[in-house]
N, C-alpha and C positions, 0 to 999 in steps of 0.2 A: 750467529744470533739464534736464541732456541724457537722454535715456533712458537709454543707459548706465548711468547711478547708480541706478535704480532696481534692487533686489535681485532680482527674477525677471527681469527682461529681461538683467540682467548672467551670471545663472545659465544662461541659455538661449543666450544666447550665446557661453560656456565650452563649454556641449556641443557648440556647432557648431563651433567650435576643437577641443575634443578629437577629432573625426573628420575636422579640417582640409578643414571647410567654410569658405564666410564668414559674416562674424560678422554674420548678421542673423536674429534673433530671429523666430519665428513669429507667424503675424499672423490666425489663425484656430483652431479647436481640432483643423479637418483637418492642419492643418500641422505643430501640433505631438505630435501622435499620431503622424505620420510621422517628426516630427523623432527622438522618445524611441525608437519602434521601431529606427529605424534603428540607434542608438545600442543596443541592445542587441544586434542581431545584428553590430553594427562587435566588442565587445568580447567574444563567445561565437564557442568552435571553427565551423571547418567548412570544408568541403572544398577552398576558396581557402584560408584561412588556416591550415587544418592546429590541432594545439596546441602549436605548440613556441616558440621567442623570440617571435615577432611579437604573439602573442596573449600572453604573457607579461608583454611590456614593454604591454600596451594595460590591463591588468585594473586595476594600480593608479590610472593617469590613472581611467579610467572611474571608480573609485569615490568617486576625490574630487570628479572636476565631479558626480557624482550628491549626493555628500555636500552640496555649494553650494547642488545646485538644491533640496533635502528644506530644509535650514535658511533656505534665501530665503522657502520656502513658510511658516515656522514665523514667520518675521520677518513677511511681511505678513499673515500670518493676526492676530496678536497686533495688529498695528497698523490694522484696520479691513476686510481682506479683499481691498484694491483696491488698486491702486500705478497711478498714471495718466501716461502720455506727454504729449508734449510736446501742450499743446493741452488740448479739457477732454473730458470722457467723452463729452458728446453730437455732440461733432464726428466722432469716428472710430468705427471698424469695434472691435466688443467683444468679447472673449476670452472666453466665460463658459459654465459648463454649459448643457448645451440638452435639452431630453427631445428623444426622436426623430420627435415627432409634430411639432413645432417644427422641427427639424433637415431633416424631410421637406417640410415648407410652405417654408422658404430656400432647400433648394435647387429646388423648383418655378418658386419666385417667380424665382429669379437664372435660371433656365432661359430662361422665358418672356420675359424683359427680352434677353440675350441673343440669341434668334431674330427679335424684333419689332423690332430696332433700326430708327431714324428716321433719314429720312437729311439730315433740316432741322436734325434735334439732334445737335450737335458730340462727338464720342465723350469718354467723359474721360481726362484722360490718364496713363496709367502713371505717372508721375514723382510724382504725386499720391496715387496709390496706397500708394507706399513710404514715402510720407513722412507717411502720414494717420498721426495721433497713434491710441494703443492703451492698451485698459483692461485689465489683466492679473486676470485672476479667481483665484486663489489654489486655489479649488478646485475648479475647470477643470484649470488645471495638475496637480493631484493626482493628479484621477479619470485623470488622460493619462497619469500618470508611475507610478501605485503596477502596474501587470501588470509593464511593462517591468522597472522597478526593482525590483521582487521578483525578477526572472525573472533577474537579472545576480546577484542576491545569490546565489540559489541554486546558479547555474554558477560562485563564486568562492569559496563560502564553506566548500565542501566541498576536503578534498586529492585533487587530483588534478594531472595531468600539465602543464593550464594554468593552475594559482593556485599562488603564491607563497607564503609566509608573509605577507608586508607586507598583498596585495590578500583573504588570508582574512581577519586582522583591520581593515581597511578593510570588505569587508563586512558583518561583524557589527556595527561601527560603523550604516553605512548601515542596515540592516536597525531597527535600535534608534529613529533617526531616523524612518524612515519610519512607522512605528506610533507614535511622537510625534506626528510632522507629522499623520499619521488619527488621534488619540486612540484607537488600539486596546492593547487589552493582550495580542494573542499575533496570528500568522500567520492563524488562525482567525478571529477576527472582522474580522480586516484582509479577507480573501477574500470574508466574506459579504455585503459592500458595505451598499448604503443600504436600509433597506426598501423602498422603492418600486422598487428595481433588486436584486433578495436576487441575490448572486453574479455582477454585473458584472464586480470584476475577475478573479473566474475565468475565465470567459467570455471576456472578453479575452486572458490569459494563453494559456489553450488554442487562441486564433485562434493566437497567434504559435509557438505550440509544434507547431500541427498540421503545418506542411510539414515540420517539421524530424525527424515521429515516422514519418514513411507507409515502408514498406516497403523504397522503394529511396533513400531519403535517410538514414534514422537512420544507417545506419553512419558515417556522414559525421561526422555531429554527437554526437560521444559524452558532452555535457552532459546533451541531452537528458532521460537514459536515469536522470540523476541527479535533474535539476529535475522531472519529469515523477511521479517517487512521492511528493518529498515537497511538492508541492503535493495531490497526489489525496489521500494521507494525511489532509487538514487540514479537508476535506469531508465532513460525514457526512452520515446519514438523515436527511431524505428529500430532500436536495436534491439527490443525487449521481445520481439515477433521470434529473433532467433531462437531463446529460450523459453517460448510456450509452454512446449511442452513438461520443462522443467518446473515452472512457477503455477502453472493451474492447478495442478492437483492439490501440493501442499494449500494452498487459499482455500479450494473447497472443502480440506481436510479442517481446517481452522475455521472455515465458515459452520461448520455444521459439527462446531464443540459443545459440550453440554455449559461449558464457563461462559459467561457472557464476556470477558474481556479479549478471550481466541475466536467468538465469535464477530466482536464490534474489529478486530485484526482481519479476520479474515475474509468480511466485505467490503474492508478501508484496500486488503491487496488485488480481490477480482474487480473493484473500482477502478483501479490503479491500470490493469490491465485492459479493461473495457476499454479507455481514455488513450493508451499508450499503443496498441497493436491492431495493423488494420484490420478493416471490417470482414473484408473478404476471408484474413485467415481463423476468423470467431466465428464463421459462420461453416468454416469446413467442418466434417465431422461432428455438427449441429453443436458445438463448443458455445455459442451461443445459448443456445435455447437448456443447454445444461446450468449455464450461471444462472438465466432468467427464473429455472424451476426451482434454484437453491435460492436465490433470492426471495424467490413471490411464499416461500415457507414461513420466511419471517418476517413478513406483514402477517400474522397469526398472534405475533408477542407481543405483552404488553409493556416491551421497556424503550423507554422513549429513545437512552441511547443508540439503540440497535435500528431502531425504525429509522431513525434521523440521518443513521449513515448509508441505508436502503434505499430511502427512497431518493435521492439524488443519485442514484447508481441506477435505477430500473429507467431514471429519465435517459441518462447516456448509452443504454442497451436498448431501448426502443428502435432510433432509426436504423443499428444493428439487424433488429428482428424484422424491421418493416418487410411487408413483401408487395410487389409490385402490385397498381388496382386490375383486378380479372379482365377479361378483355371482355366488349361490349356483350350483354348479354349471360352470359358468366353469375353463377349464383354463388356468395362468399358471405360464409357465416360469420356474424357480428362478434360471435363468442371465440373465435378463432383469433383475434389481434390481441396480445399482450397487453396493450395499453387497454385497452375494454377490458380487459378481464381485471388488470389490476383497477381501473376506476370505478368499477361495480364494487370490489373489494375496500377500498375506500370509504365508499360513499358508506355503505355500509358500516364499515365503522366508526363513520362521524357521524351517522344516527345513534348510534349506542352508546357514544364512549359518553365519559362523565369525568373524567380526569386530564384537569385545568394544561396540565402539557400536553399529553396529548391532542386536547382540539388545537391547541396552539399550534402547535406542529401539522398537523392534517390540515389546517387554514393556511398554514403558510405554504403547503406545499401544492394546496388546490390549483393556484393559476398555472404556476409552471404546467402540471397536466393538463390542465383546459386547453392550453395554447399547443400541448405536444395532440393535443386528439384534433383541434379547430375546428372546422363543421360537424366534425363526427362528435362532439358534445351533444347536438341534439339525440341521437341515443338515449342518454342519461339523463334529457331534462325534465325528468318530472320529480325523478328522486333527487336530483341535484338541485333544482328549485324550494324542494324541503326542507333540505341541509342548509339552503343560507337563508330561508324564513328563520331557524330555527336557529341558527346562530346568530343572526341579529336581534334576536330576541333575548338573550342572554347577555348580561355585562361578564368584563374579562380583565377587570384589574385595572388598576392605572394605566399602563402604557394600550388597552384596548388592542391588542396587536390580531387576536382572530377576528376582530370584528370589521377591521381593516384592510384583513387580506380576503374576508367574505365578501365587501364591494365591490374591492376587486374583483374577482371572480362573478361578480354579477355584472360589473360591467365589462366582461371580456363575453360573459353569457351572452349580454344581450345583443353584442356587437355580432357575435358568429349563427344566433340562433333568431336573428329579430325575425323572421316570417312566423315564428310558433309565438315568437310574446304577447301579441295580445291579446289571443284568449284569457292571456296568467294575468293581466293586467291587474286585475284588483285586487287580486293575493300581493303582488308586488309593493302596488303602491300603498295597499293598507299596511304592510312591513316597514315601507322607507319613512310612512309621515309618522309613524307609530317612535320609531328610530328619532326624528328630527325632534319629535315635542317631549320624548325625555332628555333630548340632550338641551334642550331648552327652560327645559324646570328647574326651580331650585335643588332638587333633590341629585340635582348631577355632581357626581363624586372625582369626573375628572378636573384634569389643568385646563388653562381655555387653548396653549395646544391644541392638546389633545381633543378636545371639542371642536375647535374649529379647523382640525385637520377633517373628523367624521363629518362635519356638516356638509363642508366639500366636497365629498366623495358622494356623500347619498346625495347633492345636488345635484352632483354629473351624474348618475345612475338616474333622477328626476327628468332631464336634460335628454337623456339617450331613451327613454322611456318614451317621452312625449313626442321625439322623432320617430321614432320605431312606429310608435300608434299614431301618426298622425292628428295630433294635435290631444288627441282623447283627454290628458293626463289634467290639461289647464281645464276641459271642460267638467272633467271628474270634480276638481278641489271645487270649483264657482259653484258645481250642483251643491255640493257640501256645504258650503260657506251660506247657500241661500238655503238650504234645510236644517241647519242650522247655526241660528244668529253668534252662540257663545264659540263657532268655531274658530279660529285663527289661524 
């Protein structure tokens, strides 16, 4: 039977047709590591091929000769695991997983044979080599084919400038295939390999991704920028800590792009990694305080995407940065904590801003920081006490959603900060009743909802007010009520 016919050698052979190599199959698992690599950077952008026709017309070939070689692997898995050339297993050279310890003693041995040639013993001859019959191991090919073959799914299966319609659904095809062919049921356990190798094909995938992420090549390759999150994504605790040092740079590389969509990427991946790798190893080599500074840059931008995905990342790096309280006596400047620094920066810009999402957003994300600083808000309350006069003073749409997390945030004020409140007492309550009697007038544009959710909340702020001051607040409104009669 010719080789040929057999299902992997035919598939393996396709590939080296589809890069209009010749059709001779791999004969070792160095080869065909090289052969599969190849083939994915044949069929992904970059600076020779650009992304326009060339890489266009290659995406859908690639994904069928990959679709071949994933189903070849499914064929002889199901039929015994070995498909053999011409000749019998023991005769020729064998294709087959190897641990590296193994891997390491082969190539010692071929070294050492190599240097010591005899020269009584007749060399062997090339011609014989190519023709030695081959044991195709099925999951040899696999462990060679699943980085690569992830790695082309991911550059094609998203829209962009080098995939098609036809090569995206051909990908998800492949993609589906290849988690058959490894009996996995998501991207996730496909990545975290075998237990005795936990994250091989990550590992691998990252070898081939790394030249294409370093500083002065990404721009080249603008796949990258896409394969690169949603494989990071698909890693979690604790195994993401091995490849630190891999995954941080490209993020900060992508965080501080001049596109807004490598940069809304590339705080979604140092998010990713804040959350996923412990504390201790972000804080080695101040790896920490390096995200905190690439982050705290863009709290400067005015796009709401980018803030929105920032500022839930600077909450989850705080306790990160936190550093222990000085010891008694001990003098520790205010402007030294992250969180101070970024609240001042804040506040700051919800006095300025004027653009209906952004207050929305800087309201919604007040409390979380209140409750991340807790007594240390009194710091900030006299400017933070402006910020929510000044935003209850303002309508916000139908759904009132800043003016709601402004209560909030007042009554989390007042709970953490009640020994300073009531000197602010009449600033306050002049704010809340002011609040109460437009939402009681005809001229009120919300749902009663929504009104009767705001009344609620500035009652309890009323409620927490009149405790805090000892009664003051009831004596306040009766002075009022008795100076004047039209009051209500």
């Amino acid at each position: 039977m010719a080789a040929a016919e057999h299902p992997l050698e035919r598939a393996l052979v396709g590939v080296c047709a589809c890069m209009g190599r010749p059709p001779i199959p791999p004969r070792s698992r160095a080869a065909c590591v090289e052969l599969l690599q190849s083939f994915f950077l044949w069929a992904s952008p970059s600076a020779e091929s650009g992304c326009g026709e060339e890489i266009l017309a290659r995406g859908s070939p690639a994904m069928r000769a990959s679709l071949v070689l994933t189903e070849a692997v499914k064929a002889v898995s199901r039929g015994g695991g070995q498909v053999t050339g011409a000749g019998t297993a023991e005769e020729g050279p064998e294709l087959k997983s190897q641990t590296a310890e193994e891997s390491g003693k082969s190539n010692l041995v071929k070294g050492d044979v190599e240097k010591t040639g005899n020269k009584d013993v007749a060399p062997t001859p090339k011609v014989k080599a190519l023709s030695a019959p081959v044991v195709l191991d099925a999951q040899c090919v696999l462990d060679c084919a699943t980085a690569p073959l992830l790695l082309l799914c991911g550059v094609h299966i998203q829209e962009a400038a080098w995939s098609d319609p036809q090569a995206r659904c051909l990908s998800n095809q492949l993609l589906l295939s290849l988690l058959d062919a490894a009996h996995c049921p998501s991207v996730t356990e496909l990545l975290r390999g075998s237990p005795e190798e936990p994250y091989s094909p990550y590992r691998a995938a990252l070898g081939l991704l790394g030249p294409r992420l370093r500083k002065d090549t990404w721009p080249s390759h603008p796949d990258a920028s896409l394969v690169f999150p949603w494989l990071l994504f698909q890693v979690p605790r604790p195994f993401l800590s091995e490849y630190l040092s891999r995954v941080m740079p490209p993020s900060l590389l992508l965080s501080d792009d001049y596109k807004l969509k490598n940069k809304i990427l590339g705080v979604r991946c140092l998010h990713h990694i804040v959350k996923n790798v412990p504390a201790a190893e972000l804080r080695q080599y101040n790896r920490a305080l390096v995200v905190y500074h690439a982050l705290r840059n863009h709290l400067y931008s005015t796009e709401h995407d980018l803030i929105e995905v920032v500022l839930p990342c600077l909450l989850d790096l705080f306790p990160i940065l936190h550093k222990p309280p000085p010891a008694l006596g001990a003098y520790k400047k205010d402007a030294e904590d992250p969180a101070d620094q970024v609240m001042q920066l804040l506040l700051t810009h919800m006095e300025m801003e004027h653009r209906i999402n952004l207050r929305r957003l800087y309201a919604r994300t007040l409390p979380a920081f209140q409750e991340r600083l807790g007594v240390g808000i009194v710091r900030h309350l006299k400017r933070l006490l402006q910020v929510i006069v000044g935003y209850l003073e303002v309508y916000d749409g139908p759904a009132e959603a800043a003016r709601l997390s402004i209560l909030e945030t007042l009554q989390g004020t007042i709970k953490y900060a009640w020994p300073r409140i009531p000197p602010r007492l009449p600033l306050l309550l002049k704010s809340l009743l002011k609040l109460i009697h437009e939402l009681s007038t005809e001229a009120n544009q919300n749902s009663p909802s929504i009104t009767e959710t705001l009344l609620k909340e500035a009652t309890e702020c009323l409620l927490l007010l009149d405790h805090c001051c000892k009664g003051q607040v009831k004596v306040s409104i009766w002075w009022q009520r008795e100076k004047s009669p039209s009051y209500t």
